[in-house]
CHARMM-style PDB file with segment names, atoms N, HN, CA, C and O in Angstrom:
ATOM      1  N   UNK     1      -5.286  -2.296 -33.302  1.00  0.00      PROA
ATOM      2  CA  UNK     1      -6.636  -2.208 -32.715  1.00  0.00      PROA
ATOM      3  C   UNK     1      -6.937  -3.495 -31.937  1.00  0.00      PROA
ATOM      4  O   UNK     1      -7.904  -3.411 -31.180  1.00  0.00      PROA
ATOM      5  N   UNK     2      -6.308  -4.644 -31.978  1.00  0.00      PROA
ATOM      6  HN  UNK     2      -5.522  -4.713 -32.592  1.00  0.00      PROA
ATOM      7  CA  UNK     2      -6.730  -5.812 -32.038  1.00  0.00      PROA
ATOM      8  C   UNK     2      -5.846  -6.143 -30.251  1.00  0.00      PROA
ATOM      9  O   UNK     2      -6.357  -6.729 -29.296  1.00  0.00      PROA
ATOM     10  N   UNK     3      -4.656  -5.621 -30.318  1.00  0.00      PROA
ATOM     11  HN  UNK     3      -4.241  -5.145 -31.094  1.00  0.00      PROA
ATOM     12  CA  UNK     3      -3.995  -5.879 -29.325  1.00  0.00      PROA
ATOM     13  C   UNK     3      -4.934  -5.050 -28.199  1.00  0.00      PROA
ATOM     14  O   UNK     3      -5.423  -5.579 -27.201  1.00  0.00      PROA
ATOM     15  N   UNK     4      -5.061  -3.810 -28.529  1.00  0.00      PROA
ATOM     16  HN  UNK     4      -4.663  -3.380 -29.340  1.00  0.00      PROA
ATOM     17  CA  UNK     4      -5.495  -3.320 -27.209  1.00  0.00      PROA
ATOM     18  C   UNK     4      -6.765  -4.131 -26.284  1.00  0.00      PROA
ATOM     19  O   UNK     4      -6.884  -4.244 -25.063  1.00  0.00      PROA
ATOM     20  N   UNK     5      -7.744  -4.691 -27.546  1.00  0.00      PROA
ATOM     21  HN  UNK     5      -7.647  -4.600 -28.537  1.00  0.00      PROA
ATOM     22  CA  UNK     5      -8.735  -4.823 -26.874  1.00  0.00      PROA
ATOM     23  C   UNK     5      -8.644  -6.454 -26.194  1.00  0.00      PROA
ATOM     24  O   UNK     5      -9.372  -6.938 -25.328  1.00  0.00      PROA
ATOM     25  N   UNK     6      -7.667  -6.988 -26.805  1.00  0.00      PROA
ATOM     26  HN  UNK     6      -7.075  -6.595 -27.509  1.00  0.00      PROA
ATOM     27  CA  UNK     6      -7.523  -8.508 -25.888  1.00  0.00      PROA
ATOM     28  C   UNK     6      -6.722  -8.059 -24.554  1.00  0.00      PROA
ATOM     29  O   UNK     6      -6.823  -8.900 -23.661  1.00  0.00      PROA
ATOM     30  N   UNK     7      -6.075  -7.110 -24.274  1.00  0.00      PROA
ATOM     31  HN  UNK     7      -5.993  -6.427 -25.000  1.00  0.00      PROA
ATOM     32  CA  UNK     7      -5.611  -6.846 -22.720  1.00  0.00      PROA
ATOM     33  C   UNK     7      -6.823  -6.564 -22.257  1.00  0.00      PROA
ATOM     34  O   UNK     7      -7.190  -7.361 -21.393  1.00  0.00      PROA
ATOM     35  N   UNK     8      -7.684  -5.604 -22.552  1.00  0.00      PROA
ATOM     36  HN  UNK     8      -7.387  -4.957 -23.253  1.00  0.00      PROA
ATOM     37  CA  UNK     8      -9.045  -4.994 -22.216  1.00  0.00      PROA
ATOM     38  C   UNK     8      -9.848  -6.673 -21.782  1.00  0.00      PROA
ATOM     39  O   UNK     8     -10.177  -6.843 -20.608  1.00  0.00      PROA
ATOM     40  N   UNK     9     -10.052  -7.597 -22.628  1.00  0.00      PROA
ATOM     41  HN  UNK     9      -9.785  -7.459 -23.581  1.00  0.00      PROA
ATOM     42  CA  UNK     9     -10.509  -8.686 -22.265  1.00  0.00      PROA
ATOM     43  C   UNK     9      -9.384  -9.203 -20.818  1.00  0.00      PROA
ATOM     44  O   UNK     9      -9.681  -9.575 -19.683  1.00  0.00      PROA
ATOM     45  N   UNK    10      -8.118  -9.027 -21.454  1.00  0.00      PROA
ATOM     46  HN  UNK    10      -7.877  -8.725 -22.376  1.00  0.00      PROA
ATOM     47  CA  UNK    10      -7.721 -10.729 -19.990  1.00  0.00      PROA
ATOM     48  C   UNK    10      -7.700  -9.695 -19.197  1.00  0.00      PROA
ATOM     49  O   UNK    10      -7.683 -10.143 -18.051  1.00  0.00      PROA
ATOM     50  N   UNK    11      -7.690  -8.330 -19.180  1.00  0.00      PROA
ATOM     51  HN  UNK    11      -7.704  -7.967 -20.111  1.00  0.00      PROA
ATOM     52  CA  UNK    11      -8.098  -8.036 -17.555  1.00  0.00      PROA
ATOM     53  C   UNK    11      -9.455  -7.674 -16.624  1.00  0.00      PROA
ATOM     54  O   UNK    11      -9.633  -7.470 -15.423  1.00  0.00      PROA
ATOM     55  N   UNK    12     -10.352  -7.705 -17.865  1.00  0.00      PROA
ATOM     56  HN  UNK    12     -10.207  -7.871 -18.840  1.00  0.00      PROA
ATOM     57  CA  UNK    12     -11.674  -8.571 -17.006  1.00  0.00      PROA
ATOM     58  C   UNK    12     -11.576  -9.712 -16.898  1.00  0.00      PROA
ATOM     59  O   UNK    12     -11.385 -10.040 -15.727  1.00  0.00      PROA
ATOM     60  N   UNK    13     -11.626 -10.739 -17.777  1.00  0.00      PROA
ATOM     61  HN  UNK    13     -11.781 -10.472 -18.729  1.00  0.00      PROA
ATOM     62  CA  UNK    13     -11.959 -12.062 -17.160  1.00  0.00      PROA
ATOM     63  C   UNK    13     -10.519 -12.079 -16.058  1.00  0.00      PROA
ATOM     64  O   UNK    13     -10.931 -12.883 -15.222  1.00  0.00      PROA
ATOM     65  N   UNK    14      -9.579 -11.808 -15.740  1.00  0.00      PROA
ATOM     66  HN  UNK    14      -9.244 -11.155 -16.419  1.00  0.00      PROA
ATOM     67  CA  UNK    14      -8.904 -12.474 -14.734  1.00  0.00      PROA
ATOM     68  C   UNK    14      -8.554 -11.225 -13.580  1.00  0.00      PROA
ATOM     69  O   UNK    14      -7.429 -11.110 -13.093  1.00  0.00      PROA
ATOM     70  N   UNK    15      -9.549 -10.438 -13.277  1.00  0.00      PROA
ATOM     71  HN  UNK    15     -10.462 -10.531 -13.672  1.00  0.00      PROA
ATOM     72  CA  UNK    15      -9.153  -9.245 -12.307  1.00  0.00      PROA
ATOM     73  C   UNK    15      -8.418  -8.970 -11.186  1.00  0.00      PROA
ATOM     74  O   UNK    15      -7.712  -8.044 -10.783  1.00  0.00      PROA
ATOM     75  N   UNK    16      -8.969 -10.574 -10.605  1.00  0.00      PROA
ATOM     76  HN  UNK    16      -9.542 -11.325 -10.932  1.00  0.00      PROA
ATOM     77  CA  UNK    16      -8.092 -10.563  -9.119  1.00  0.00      PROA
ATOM     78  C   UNK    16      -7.077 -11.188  -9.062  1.00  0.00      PROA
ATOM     79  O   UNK    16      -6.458 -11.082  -8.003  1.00  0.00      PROA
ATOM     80  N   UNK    17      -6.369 -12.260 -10.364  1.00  0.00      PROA
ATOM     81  HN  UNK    17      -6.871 -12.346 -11.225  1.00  0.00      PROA
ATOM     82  CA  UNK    17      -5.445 -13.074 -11.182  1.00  0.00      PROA
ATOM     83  C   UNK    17      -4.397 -12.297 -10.726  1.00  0.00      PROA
ATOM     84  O   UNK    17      -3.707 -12.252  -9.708  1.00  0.00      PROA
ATOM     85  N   UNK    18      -4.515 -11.403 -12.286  1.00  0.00      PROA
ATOM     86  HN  UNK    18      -5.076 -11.440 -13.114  1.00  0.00      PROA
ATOM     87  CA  UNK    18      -3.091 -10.213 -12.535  1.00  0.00      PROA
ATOM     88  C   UNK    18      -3.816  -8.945 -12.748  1.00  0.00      PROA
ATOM     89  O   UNK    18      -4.317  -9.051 -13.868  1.00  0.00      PROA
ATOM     90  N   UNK    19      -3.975  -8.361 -12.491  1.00  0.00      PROA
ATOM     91  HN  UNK    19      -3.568  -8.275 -11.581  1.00  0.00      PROA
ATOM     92  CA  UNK    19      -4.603  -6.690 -13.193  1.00  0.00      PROA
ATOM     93  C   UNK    19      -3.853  -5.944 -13.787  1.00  0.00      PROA
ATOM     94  O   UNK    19      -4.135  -5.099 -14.637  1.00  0.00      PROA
ATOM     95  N   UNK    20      -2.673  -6.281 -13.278  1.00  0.00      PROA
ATOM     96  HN  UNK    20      -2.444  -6.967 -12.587  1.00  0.00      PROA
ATOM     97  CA  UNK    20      -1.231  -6.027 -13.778  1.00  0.00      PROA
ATOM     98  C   UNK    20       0.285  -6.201 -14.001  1.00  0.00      PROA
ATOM     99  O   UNK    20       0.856  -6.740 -13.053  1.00  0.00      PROA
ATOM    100  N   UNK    21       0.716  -6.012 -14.585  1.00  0.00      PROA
ATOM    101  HN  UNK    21       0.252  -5.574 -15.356  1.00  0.00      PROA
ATOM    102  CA  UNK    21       2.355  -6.679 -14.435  1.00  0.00      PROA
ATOM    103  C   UNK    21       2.786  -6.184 -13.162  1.00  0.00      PROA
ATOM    104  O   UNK    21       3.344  -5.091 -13.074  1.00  0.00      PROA
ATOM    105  N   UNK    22       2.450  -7.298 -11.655  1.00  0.00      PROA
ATOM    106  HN  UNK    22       1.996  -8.186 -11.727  1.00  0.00      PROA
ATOM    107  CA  UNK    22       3.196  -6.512 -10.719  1.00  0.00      PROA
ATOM    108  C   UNK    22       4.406  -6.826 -10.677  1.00  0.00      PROA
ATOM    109  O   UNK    22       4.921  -7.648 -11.435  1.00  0.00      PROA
ATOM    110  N   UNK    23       5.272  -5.907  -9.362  1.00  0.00      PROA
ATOM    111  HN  UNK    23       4.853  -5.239  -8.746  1.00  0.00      PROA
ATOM    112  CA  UNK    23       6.994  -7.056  -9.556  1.00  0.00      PROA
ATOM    113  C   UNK    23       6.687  -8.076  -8.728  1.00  0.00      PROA
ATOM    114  O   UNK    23       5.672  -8.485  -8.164  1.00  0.00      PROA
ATOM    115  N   UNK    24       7.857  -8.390  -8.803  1.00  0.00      PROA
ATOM    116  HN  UNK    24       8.682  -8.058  -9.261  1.00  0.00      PROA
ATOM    117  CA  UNK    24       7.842  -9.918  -8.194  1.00  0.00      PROA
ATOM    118  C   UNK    24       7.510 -10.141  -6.631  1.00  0.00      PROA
ATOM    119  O   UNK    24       6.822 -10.980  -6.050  1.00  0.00      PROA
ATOM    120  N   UNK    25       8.465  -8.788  -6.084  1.00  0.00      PROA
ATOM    121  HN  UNK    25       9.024  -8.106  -6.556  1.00  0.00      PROA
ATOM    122  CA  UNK    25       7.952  -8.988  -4.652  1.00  0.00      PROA
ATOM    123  C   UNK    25       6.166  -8.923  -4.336  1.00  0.00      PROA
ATOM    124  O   UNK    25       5.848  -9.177  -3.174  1.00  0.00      PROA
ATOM    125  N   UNK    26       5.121  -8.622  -5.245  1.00  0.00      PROA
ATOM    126  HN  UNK    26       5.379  -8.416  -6.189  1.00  0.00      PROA
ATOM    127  CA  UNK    26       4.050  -8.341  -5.271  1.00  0.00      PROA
ATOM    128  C   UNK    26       3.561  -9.807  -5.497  1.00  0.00      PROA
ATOM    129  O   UNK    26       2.673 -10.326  -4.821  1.00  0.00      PROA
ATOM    130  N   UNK    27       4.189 -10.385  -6.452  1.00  0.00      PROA
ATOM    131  HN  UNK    27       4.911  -9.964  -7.001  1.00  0.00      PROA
ATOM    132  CA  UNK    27       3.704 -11.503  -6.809  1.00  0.00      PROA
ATOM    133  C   UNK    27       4.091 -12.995  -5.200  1.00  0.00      PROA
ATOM    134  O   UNK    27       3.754 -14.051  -4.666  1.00  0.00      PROA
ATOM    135  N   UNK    28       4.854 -12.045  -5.226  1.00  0.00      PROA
ATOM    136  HN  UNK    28       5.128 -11.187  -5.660  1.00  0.00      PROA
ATOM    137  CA  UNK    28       5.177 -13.399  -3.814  1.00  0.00      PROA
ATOM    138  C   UNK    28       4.285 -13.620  -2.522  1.00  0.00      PROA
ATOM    139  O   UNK    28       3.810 -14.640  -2.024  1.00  0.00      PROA
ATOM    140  N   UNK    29       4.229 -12.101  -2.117  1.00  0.00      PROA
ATOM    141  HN  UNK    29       4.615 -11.272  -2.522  1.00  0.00      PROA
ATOM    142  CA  UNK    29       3.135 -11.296  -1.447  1.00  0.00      PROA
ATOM    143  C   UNK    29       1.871 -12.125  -1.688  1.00  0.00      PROA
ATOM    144  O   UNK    29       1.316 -12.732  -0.773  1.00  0.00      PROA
ATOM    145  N   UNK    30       1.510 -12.129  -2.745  1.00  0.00      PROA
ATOM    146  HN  UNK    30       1.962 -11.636  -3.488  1.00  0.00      PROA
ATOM    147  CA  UNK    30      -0.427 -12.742  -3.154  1.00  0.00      PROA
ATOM    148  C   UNK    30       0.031 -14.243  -2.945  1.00  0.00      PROA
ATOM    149  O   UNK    30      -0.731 -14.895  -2.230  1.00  0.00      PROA
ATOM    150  N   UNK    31       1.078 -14.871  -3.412  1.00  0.00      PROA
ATOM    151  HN  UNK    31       1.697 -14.342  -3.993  1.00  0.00      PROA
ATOM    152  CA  UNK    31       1.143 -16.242  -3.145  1.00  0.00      PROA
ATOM    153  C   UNK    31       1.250 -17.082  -1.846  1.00  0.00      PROA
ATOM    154  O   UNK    31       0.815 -18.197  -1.558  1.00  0.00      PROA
ATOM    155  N   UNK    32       2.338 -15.710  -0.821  1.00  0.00      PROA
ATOM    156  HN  UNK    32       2.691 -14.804  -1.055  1.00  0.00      PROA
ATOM    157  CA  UNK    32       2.437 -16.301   0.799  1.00  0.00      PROA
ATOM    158  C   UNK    32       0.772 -16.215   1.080  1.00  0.00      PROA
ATOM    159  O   UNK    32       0.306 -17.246   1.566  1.00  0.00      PROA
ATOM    160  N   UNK    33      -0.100 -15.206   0.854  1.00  0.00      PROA
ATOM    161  HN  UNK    33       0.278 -14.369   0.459  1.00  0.00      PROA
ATOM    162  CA  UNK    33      -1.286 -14.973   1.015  1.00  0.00      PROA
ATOM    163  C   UNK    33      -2.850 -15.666   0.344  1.00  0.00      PROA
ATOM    164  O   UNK    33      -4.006 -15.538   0.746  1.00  0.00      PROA
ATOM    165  N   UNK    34      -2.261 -16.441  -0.858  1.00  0.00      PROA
ATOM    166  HN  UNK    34      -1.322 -16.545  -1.185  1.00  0.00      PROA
ATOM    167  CA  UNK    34      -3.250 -17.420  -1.172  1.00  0.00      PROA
ATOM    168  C   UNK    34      -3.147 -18.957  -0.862  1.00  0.00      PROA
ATOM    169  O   UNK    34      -2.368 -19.507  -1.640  1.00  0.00      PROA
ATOM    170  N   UNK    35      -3.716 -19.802   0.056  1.00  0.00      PROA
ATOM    171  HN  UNK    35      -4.349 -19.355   0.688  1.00  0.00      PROA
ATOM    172  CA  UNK    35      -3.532 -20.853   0.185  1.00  0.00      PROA
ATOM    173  C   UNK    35      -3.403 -21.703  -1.260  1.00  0.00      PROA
ATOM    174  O   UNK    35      -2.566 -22.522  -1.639  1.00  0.00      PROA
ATOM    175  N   UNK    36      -4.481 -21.202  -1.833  1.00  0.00      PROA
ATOM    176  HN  UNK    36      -5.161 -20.536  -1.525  1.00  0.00      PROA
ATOM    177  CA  UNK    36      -5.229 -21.814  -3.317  1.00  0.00      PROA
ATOM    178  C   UNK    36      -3.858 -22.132  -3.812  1.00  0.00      PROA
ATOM    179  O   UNK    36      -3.473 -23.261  -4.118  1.00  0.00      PROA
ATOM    180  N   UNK    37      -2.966 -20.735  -3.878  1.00  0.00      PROA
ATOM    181  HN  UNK    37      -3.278 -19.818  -3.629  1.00  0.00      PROA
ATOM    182  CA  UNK    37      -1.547 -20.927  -4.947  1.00  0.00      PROA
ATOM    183  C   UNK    37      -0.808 -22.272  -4.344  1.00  0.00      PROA
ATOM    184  O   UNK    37      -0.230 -23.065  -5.088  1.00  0.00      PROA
ATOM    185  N   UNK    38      -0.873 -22.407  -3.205  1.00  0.00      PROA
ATOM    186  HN  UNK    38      -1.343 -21.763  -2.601  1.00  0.00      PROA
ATOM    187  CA  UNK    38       0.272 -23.201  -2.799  1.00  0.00      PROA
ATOM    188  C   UNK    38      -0.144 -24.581  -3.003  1.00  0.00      PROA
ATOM    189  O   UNK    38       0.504 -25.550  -3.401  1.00  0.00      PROA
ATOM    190  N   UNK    39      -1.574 -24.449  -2.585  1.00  0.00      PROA
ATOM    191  HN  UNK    39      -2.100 -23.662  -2.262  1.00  0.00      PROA
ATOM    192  CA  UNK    39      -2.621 -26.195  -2.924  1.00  0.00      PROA
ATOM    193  C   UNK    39      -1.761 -26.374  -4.499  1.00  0.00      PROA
ATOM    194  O   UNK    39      -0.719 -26.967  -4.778  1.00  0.00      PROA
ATOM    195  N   UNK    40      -2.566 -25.703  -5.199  1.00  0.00      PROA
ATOM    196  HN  UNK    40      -3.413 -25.221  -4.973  1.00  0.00      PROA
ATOM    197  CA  UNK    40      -2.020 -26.170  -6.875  1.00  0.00      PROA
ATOM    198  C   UNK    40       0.221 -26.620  -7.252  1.00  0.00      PROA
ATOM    199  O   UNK    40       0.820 -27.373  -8.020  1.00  0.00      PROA
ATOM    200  N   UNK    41       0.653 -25.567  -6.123  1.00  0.00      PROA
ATOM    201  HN  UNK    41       0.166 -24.956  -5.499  1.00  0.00      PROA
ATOM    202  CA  UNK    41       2.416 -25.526  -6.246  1.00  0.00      PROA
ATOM    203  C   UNK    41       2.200 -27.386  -5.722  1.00  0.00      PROA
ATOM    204  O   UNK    41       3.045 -28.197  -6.101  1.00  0.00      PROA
ATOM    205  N   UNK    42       1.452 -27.669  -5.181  1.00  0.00      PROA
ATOM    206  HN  UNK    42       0.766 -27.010  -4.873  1.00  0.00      PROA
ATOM    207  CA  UNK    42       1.976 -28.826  -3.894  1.00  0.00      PROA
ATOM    208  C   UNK    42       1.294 -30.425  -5.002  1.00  0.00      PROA
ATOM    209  O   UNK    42       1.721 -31.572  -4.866  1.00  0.00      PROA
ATOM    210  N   UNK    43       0.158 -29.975  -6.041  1.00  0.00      PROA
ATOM    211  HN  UNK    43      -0.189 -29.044  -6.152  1.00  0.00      PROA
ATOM    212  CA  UNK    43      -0.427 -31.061  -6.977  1.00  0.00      PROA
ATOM    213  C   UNK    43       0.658 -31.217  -7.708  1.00  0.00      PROA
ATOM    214  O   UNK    43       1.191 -32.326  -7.734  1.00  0.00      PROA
ATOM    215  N   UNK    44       1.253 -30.016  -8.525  1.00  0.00      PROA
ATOM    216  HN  UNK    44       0.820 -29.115  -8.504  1.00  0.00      PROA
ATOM    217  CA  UNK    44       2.191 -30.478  -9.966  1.00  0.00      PROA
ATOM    218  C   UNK    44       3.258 -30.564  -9.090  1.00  0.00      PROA
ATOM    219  OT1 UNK    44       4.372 -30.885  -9.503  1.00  0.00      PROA
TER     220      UNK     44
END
């Protein structure tokens, strides 16, 4: 009971994050496309 409802939580609080396990080419996709990601790749 406990598992379901903490996915139910992290995918409200983080909606536009992950909504879902995408693949990777999806994930690369949002990163060429978010400056934000690359600011933070370029701090650490």
């Amino acid at each position: 009971i406990g598992q379901p409802l903490a996915v139910s939580t992290e995918t409200f609080v983080t909606p536009d994050a992950e909504p879902a396990p995408l693949p990777a080419e999806e994930i690369e996709a949002e990163h060429d496309a978010s400056p934000l990601v690359d600011d933070k790749k370029d701090q650490v």
